[in-house]
Structure formats: C-alpha cells, structure tokens
C-alpha positions as CSV (number, residue, x, y, z in Angstrom):
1,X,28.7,8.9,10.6
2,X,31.2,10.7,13.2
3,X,34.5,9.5,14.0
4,X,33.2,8.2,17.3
5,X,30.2,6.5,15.9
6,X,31.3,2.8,15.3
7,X,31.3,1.0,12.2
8,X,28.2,-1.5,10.7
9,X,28.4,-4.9,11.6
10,X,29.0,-6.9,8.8
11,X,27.6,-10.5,9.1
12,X,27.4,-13.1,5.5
13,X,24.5,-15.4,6.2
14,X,25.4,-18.3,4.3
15,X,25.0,-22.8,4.0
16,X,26.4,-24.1,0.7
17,X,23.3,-25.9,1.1
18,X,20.3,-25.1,-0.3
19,X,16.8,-25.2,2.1
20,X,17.8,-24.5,5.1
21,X,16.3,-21.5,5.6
22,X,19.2,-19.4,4.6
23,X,17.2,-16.2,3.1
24,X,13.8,-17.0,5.7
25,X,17.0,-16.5,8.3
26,X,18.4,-12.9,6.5
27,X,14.9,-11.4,6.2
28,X,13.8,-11.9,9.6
29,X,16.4,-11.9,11.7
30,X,17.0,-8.4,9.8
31,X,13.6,-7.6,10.8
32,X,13.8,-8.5,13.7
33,X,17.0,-6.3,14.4
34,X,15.1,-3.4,12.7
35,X,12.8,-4.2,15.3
36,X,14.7,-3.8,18.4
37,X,15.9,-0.2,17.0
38,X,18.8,-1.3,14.9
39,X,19.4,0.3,11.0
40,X,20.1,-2.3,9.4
41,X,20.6,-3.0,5.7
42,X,20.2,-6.3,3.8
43,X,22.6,-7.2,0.8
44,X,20.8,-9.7,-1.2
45,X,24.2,-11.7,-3.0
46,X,22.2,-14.7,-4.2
47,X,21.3,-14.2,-8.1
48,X,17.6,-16.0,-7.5
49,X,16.7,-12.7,-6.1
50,X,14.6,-14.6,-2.9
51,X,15.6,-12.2,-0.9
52,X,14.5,-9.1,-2.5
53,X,11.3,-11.2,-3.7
54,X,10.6,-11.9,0.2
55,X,10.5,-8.3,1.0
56,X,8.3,-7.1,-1.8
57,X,10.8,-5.2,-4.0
58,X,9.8,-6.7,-7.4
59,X,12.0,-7.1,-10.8
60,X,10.8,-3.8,-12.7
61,X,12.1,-2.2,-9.2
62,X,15.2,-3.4,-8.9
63,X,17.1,-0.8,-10.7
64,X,20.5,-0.7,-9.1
65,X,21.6,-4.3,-7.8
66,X,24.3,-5.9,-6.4
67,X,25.5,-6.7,-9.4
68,X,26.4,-2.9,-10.3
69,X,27.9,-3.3,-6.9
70,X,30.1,-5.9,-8.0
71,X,31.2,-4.9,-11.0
72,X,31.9,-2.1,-10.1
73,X,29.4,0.4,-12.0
74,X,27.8,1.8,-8.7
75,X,28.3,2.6,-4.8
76,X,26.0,0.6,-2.3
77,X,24.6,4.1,-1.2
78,X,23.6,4.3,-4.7
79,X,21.8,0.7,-4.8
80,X,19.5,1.1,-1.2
81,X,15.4,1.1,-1.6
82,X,13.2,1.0,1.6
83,X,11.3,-1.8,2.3
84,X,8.4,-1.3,4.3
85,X,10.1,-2.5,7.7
86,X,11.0,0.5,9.6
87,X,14.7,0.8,9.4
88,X,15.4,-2.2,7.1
89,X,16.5,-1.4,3.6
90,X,18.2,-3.8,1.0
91,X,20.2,-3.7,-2.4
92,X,18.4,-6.2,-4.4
93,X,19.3,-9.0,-6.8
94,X,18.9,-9.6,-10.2
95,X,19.7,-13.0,-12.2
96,X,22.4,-10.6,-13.8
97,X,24.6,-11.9,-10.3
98,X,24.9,-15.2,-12.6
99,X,27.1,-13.7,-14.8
100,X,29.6,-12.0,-12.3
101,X,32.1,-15.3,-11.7
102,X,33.1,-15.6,-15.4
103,X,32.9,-11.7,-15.3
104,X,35.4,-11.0,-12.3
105,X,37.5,-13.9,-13.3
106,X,40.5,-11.9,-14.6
107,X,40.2,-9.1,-11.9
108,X,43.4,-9.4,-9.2
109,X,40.8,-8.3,-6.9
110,X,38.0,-10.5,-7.5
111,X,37.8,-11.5,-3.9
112,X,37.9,-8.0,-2.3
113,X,35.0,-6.4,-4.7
114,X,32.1,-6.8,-2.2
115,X,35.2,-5.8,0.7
116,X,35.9,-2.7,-0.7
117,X,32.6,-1.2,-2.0
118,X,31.6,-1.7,1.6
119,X,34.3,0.2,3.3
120,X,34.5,3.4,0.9
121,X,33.7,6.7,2.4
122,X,30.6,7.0,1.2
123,X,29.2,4.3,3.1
124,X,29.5,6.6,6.0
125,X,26.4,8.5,4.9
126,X,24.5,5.9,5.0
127,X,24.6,5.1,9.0
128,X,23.4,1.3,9.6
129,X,24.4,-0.6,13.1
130,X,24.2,-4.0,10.8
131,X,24.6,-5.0,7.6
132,X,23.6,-8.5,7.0
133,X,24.6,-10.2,3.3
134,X,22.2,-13.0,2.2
135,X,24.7,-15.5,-0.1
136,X,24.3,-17.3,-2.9
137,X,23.8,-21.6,-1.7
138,X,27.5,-22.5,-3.0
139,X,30.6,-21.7,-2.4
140,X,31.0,-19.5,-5.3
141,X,33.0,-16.0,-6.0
142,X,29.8,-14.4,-4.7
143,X,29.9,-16.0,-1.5
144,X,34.1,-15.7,-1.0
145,X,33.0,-11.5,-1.4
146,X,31.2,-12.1,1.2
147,X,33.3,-13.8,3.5
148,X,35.8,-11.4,2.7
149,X,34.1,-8.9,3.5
150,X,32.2,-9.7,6.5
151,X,33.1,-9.3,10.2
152,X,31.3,-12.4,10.9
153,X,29.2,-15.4,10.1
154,X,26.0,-16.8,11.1
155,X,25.0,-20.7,9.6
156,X,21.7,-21.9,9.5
157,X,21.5,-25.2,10.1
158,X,18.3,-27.4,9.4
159,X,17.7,-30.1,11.9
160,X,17.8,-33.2,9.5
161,X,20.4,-36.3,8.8
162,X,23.6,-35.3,7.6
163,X,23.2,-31.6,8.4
164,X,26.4,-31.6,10.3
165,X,28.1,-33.4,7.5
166,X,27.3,-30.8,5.3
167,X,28.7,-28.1,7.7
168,X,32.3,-29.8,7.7
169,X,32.8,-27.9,4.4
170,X,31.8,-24.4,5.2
171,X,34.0,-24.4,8.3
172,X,37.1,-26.0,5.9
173,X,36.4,-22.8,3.6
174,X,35.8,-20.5,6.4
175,X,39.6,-21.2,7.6
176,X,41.1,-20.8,4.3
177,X,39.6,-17.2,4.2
178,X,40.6,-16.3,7.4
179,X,44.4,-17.8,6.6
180,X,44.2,-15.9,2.8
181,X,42.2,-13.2,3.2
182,X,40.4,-11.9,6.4
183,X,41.7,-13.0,9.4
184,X,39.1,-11.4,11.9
185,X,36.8,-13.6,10.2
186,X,34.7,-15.2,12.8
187,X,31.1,-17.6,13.3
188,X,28.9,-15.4,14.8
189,X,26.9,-18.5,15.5
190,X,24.6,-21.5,14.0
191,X,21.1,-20.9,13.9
192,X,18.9,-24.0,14.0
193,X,16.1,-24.0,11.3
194,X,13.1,-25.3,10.6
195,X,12.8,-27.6,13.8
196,X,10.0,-29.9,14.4
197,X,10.2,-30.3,17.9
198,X,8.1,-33.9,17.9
199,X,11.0,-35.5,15.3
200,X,13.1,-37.9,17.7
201,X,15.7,-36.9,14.6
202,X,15.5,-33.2,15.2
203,X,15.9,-33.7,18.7
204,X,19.5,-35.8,17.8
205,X,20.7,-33.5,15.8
206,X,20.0,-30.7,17.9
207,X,21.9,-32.3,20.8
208,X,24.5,-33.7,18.7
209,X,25.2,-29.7,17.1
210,X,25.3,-28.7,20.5
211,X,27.6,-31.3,22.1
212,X,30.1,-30.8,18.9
213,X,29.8,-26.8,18.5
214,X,28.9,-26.2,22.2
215,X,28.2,-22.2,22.4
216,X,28.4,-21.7,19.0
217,X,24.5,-22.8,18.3
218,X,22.3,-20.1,19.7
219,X,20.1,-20.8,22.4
220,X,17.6,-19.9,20.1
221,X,15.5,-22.7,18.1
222,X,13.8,-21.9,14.8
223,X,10.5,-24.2,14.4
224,X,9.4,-25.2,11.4
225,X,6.1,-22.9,11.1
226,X,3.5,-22.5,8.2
227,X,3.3,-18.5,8.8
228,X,7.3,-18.5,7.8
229,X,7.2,-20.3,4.7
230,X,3.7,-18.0,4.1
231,X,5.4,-14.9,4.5
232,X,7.8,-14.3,1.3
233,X,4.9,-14.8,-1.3
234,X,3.1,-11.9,0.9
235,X,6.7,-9.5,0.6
236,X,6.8,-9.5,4.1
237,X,8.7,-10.7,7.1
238,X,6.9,-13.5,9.1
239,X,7.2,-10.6,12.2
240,X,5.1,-8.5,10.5
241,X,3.0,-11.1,8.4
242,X,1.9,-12.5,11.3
243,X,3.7,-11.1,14.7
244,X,2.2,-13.8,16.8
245,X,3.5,-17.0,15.3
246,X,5.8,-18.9,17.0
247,X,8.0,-18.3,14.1
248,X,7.9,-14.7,14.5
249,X,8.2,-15.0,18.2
250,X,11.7,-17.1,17.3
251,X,13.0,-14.6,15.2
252,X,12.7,-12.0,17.7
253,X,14.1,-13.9,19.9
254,X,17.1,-14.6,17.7
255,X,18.1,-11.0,17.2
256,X,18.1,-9.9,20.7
257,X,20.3,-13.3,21.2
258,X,22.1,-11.6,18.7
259,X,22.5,-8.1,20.1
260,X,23.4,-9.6,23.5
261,X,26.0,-11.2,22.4
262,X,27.5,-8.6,20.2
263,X,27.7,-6.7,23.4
264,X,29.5,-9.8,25.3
C-alpha cells in the first residue's frame, strides 16, 4: 500500500445477542462488497467458527486462526485463505478462541491485541478497502478487541419484541470504549434482519427503531428468506448461492448503502 493509498476500513459486526443474523450479516454484506469491487477481508472473532463454516473453509483447513492472532504467535497476513468469492478472504476460527479470555487475562494490553495486530506494517501488504470482524454473541474480551480496534460498528437488529431492549446495552458498552479506549469509535449503522414484512410486530419495531435511531437504521431491510438460512450449509454467500433471492438482492443492496455512505 502507498502512502497515498488510504487505510482498510475497519467495521466489528456485532449484537450480544445471539440470532439475529449477526454472521448471515458479515458473510454477505462482505460479499456483497467484494462484489461491487471492494478487497475486502473477513475476521471471523466468534470461537463457533460460523463464519468460516459459512464460507466453506473447513476445520482441517483452518491452520492459522485468529487465535494465533490474538495471542500473539502470528501476523494477520500470515492467517488469510481465499474463499471462493472474488476478493473476499477471511482468517478463520477455531474453538481454540474459547480459551483466549482466561489466556489474555494478565496481559496490560489485553484490549489492544486485535488493535495492534491490525495496524502493524505488514498489514500494508496486504491492500483491503474493508475489513469486516464477525464477533463473538457477548460482550466478551473478544468482542472489546474488536471494538477497540474497529473504525466503526454496524448492529444487526432482528425485527422481534424486545429487540430494542436488548440494544440498550451494546450502545451503554459502545460509550465506555469510546470514553476508555477508542474515541473515533462510531455506529456505522443498524441493519434490520430477518424481517417478515406480513408481521404487524415487524412492522412496529421497524418504525419504532426508526423513530428512536432515526438515520442510523439503513434504508435497507433484510427479509427473512429460506435461500439465506440455506446458504452456510452450502459454504457459500446467499449472493452467490442463489443471486436472485430477495435475500441476495438485500444484501447487495446493503453494501452499496454502505459504500454510499462511507463516501458521505
């Protein structure tokens, strides 16, 4: 990367909830990034691995994780495999991310691991426009790394009763790292998931996100779709499982929202 050529956009994707389409959310919107021309590289941070699992880079393969990351064994240049999306790549997850809390415990810089393997020289070599984190469903050590060491965050949100309840926590957390430990920290936006359009409770909590986070909630709606929830067991992106779907047409979608308003 030259001097002129601007540094990867860091974004965690993360809900201390679990189900709402957190990982679906990483692996296609990076597809769908990868899609409109970006490089973009996926950091799977959860220890279940989904994200890897959804892209068809299996156990036996994952030789370098993000655990090595972590800890502190390897670089993230070292940890990259292809996928077989054009200009996506990921550093896949192993249950050995379990370990890493009790692990880092008595490291000063237990917060600042995922922070600073990111911004070391060598990740200049490497050259990606985006580089999207897929975090573990708690508010753990794992996902303070990647807080800390993101630009910004996007939420998925799932269109059900007490959604925004659950949100009230992640944005309490996401202040105390900004006030502790990255500042520039900012929600990229909340992406609503799984949405069935016919639910007259979908349709509430849609309006009541938008009326209480106003331009924060992309325009863009996620539907609840069979072809998504299909697409992981098939290690592929629902955009190239099945391009058509309204699911893949949403995705899309979502990452040129994305782009657009990275360049606002």
């Amino acid at each position: 990367m030259s001097d002129t050529a601007p540094a990867p956009r860091i974004i965690a994707i993360t809900n201390q909830k679990g189900g709402v389409g957190k990982t679906t959310t990483a692996i296609n919107l990076g597809a769908g990034l990868a899609r409109a021309g970006q490089a973009v590289i996926l950091i799977d941070l959860d220890p279940q691995g989904n994200a890897s699992t959804g892209l068809g880079i299996a156990s036996e393969d994952r030789i370098t994780t993000t655990y090595d990351i972590i800890i502190g064994n390897a670089r993230p240049a070292d940890a990259i495999v292809a996928t077989g999306v054009e200009n996506l790549s990921l550093v896949p997850a192993t249950t050995d991310l379990s370990s890493a809390d009790i692990e880092l415990f008595s490291s000063e810089r237990r917060s600042f691991l995922l922070h600073d393997a990111l911004r070391k020289p060598a990740m200049e070599e490497i050259g990606a426009d985006f580089i999207l984190i897929d975090c573990p469903p708690s508010l753990n050590l794992l996902t303070v790394n990647a807080l800390v060491a993101a630009d910004s965050v996007i939420v998925p949100l799932q269109t059900e009763f007490f959604a925004l309840e659950g949100l009230s926590q992640l944005m309490l957390t996401l202040r105390e790292v900004r006030q502790t430990a990255n500042p520039r920290l900012r929600i990229a936006g909340i992406a609503l998931t799984m949405h069935d359009s016919r639910n007259k409770l979908a349709q509430q909590v849609e309006a009541d996100a938008r009326d209480n986070l106003q331009d924060l909630v992309f325009r863009t709606v996620i539907p609840r779709n069979v072809r998504v929830s299909e697409a992981p067991s098939h290690g592929r992106p629902v955009i190239d499982y099945d391009p058509s779907s309204k699911g893949s047409l949403a995705y899309l979608q979502l990452a040129s929202e994305l782009l657009e308003r990275d360049d606002t």
